[in-house]
C-alpha positions as CSV (number, residue, x, y, z in Angstrom):
1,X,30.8,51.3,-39.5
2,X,33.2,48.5,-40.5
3,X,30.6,45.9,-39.5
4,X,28.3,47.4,-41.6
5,X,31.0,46.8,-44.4
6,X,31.7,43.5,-43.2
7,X,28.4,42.0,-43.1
8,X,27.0,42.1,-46.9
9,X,30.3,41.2,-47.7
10,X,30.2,37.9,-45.9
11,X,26.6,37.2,-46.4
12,X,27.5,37.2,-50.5
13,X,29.9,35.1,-49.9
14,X,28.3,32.3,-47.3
15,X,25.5,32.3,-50.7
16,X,27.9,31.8,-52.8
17,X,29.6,29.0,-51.0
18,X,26.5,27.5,-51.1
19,X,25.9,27.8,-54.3
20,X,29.1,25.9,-55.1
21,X,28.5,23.0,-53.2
22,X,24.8,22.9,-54.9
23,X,26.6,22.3,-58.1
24,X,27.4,18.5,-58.5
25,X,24.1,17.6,-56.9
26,X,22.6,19.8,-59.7
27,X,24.9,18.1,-62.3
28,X,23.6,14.2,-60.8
29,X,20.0,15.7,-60.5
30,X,19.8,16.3,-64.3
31,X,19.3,13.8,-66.2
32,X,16.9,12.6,-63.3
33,X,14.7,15.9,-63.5
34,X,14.4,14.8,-67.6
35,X,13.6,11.8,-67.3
36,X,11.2,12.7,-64.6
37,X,9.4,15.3,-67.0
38,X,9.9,13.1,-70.3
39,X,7.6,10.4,-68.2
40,X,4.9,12.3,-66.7
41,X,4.1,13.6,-70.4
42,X,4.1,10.3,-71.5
43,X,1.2,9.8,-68.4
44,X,-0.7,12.3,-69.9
45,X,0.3,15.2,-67.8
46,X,0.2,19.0,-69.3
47,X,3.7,21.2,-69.1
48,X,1.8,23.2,-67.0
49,X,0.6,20.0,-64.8
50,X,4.5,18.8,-64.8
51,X,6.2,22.2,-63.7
52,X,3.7,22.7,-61.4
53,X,4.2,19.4,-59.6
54,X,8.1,20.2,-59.3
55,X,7.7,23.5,-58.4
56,X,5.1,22.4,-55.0
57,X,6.4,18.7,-54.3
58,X,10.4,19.7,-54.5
59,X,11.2,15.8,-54.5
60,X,12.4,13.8,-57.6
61,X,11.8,10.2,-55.8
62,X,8.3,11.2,-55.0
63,X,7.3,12.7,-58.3
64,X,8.1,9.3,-59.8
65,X,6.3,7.5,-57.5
66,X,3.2,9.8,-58.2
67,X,3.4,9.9,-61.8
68,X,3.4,6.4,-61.8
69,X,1.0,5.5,-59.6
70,X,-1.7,8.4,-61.3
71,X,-1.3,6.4,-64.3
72,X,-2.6,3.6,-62.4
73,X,-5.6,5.2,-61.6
74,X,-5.4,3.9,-57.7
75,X,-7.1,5.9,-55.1
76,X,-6.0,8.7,-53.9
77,X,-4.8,7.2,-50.4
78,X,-2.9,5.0,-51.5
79,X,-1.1,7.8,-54.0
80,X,-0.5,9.8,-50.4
81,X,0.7,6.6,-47.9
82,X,2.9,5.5,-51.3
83,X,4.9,8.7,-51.4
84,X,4.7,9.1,-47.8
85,X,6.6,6.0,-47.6
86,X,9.5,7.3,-50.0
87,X,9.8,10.5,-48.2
88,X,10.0,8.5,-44.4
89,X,13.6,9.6,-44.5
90,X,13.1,13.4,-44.5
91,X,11.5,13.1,-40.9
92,X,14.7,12.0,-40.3
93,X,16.5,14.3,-41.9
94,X,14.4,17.1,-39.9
95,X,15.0,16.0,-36.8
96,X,18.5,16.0,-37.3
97,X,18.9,19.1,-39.0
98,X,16.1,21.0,-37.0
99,X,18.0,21.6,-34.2
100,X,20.8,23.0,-35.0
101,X,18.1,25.7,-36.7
102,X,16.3,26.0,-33.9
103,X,17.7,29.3,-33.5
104,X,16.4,30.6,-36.9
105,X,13.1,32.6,-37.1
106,X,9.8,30.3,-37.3
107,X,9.7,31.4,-41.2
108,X,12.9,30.8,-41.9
109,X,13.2,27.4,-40.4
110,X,9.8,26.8,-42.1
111,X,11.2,27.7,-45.7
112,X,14.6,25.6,-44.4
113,X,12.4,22.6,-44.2
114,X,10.8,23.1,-47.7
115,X,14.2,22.9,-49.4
116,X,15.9,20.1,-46.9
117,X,16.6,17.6,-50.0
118,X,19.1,14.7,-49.8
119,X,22.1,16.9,-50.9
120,X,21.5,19.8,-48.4
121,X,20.8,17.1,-45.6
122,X,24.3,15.4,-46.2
123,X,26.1,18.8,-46.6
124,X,24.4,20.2,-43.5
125,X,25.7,17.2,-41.6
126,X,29.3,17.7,-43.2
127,X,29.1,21.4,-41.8
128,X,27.9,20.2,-38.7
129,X,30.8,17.8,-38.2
130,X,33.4,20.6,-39.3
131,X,32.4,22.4,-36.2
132,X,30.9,25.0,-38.4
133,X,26.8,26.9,-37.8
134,X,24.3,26.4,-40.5
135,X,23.8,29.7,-41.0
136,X,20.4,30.8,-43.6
137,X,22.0,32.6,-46.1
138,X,24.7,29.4,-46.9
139,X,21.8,27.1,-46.4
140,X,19.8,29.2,-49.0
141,X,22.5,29.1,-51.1
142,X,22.3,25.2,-52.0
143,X,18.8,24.8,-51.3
144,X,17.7,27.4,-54.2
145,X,20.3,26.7,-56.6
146,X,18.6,22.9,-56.4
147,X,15.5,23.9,-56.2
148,X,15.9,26.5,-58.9
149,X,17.6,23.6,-61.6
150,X,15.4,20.9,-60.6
151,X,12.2,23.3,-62.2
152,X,13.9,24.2,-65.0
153,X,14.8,21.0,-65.8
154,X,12.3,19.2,-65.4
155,X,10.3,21.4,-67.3
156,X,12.9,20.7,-70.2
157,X,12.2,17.2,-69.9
158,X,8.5,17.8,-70.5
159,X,9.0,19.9,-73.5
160,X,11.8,17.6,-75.3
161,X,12.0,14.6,-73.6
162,X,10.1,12.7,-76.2
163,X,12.7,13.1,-78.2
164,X,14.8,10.6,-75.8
165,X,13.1,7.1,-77.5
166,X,14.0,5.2,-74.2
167,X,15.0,7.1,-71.3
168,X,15.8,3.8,-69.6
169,X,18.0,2.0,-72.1
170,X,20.6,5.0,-72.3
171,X,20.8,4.7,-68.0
172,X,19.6,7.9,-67.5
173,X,18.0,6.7,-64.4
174,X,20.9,5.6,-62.7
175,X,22.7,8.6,-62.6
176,X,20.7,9.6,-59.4
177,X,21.3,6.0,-57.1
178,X,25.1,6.5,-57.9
179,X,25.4,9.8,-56.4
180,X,23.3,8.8,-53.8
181,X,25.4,6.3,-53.0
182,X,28.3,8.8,-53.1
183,X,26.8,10.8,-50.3
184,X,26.4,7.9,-48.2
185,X,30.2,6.8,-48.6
186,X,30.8,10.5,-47.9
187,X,29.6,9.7,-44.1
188,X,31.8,6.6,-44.4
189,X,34.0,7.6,-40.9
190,X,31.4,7.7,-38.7
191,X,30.7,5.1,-35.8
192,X,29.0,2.3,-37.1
193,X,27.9,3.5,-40.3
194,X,29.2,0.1,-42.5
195,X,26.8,-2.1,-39.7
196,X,24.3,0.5,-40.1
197,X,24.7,0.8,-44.4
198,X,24.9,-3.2,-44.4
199,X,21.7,-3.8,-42.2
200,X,19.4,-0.6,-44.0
201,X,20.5,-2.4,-47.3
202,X,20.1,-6.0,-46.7
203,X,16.0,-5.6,-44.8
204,X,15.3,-3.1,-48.1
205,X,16.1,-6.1,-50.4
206,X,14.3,-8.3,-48.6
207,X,11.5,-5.8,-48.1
208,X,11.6,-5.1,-51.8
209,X,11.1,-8.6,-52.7
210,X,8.4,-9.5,-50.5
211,X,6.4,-6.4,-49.7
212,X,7.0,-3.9,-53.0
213,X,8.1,-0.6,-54.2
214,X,8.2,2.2,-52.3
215,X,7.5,0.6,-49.0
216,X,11.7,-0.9,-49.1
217,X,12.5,2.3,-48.8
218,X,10.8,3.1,-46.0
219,X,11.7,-0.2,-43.9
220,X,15.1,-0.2,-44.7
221,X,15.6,3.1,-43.2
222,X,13.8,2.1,-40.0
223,X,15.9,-0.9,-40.0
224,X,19.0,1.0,-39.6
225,X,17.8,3.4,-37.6
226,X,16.4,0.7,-35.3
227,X,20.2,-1.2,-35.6
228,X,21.8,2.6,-34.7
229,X,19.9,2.9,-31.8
230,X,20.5,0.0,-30.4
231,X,24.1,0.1,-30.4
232,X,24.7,3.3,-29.6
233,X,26.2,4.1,-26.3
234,X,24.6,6.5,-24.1
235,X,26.0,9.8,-23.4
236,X,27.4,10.0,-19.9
237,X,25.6,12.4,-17.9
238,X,25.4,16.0,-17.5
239,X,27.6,17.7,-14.3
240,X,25.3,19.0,-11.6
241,X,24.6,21.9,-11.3
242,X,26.5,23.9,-9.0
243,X,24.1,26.0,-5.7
244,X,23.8,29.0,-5.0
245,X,26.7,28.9,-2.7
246,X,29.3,27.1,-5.7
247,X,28.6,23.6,-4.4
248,X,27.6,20.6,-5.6
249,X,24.1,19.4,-4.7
């Protein structure tokens, strides 16, 4: 009986704790979902076309990239390998994340996936390193209220975002790299993360400079990843395990 009181009681409130920590990502994401719709209406895109594209894609960095390159009129290859390049880091982020969810149902790790964004990524990690489960419900909780905001504001920014006469003169599009560069600082403590930060940012200038936009992104990422692995030391090994009789093999 008293679990039975317990339980919705605590679900509400892992959603809602969630929710909370969805709430300054929303704030950064803003201005980026605007500017994101103000520009694919200048491309030539419906509303319908623009909402539609936020509502299936779920990612703000590849939207631009796609918006931009459709404007081009490139193939369509070279649309997918260009976005697939910005996105490189969310195989990252899955397999980092995907197992400690392992333990979820195959749908709800499926829908988990869907919504693993930059913001939900870094504060799955910060959950992680409290000791603390991801549970679904808390998970839910930022995922939808970022998901949810990032629709309906993009959606504003293709309905009065031509309106804004230069989305780029008044810095709306840095709001996003500065709070992305807040969530990196947030993993600041962690074994070699300034060799790590210094390396990924250093090989995506250079990459930037010599090979383009979006590939940087892409080979920056590898480059500390790469520069991680290498210096990380090996975990000892695991104890034997004990025979049948309580020995050691």
């Amino acid at each position: 009986m008293a679990a039975e009181t317990i339980s919705p009681s605590r679900t509400t409130s892992q959603f809602w704790s969630g929710v909370r920590l969805a709430v300054p990502a929303t704030v950064a994401a803003g201005p980026f979902a605007i500017l994101y719709g103000a520009l694919a209406a200048k491309q030539g895109l419906s509303f319908f076309e623009i909402v539609l594209m936020s509502v299936t894609i779920f990612g703000g960095a590849s939207q631009m990239v796609g918006i931009e390159l459709f404007g081009q009129r490139l193939p369509g290859w070279i649309v997918v390998l260009s976005i697939f390049a910005v996105n490189f880091r969310h195989v990252l982020y899955s397999a980092a994340v995907g197992r400690r969810i392992a333990h979820w149902p195959a749908w709800q790790q499926a829908v988990g996936f869907f919504f693993l964004v930059d913001p939900v990524y870094a504060e799955s990690e910060r959950r992680i390193e409290a000791g603390e489960k991801i549970g679904f419900v808390w998970y839910m909780g930022i995922g939808l209220t970022i998901y949810v905001a990032w629709v309906v504001i993009s959606a504003v920014g293709a309905g009065f975002g031509a309106l804004i006469p230069d989305t780029h003169a008044i810095g709306l599009d840095f709001l996003l790299p500065i709070y992305f560069l807040g969530l990196v600082m947030g993993f600041r403590k962690r074994p070699l993360w300034l060799p790590v930060v210094i390396a990924s940012g250093v090989v995506a200038a250079i990459a930037y400079r010599y090979v383009g936009s979006p590939w940087h992104v892409s080979i920056g990422a590898a480059a500390g990843v790469a520069l991680a692995a290498a210096l990380a030391k090996p975990h000892p090994p695991a104890d034997p395990e004990p025979d049948e009789a309580g020995a050691a093999p």
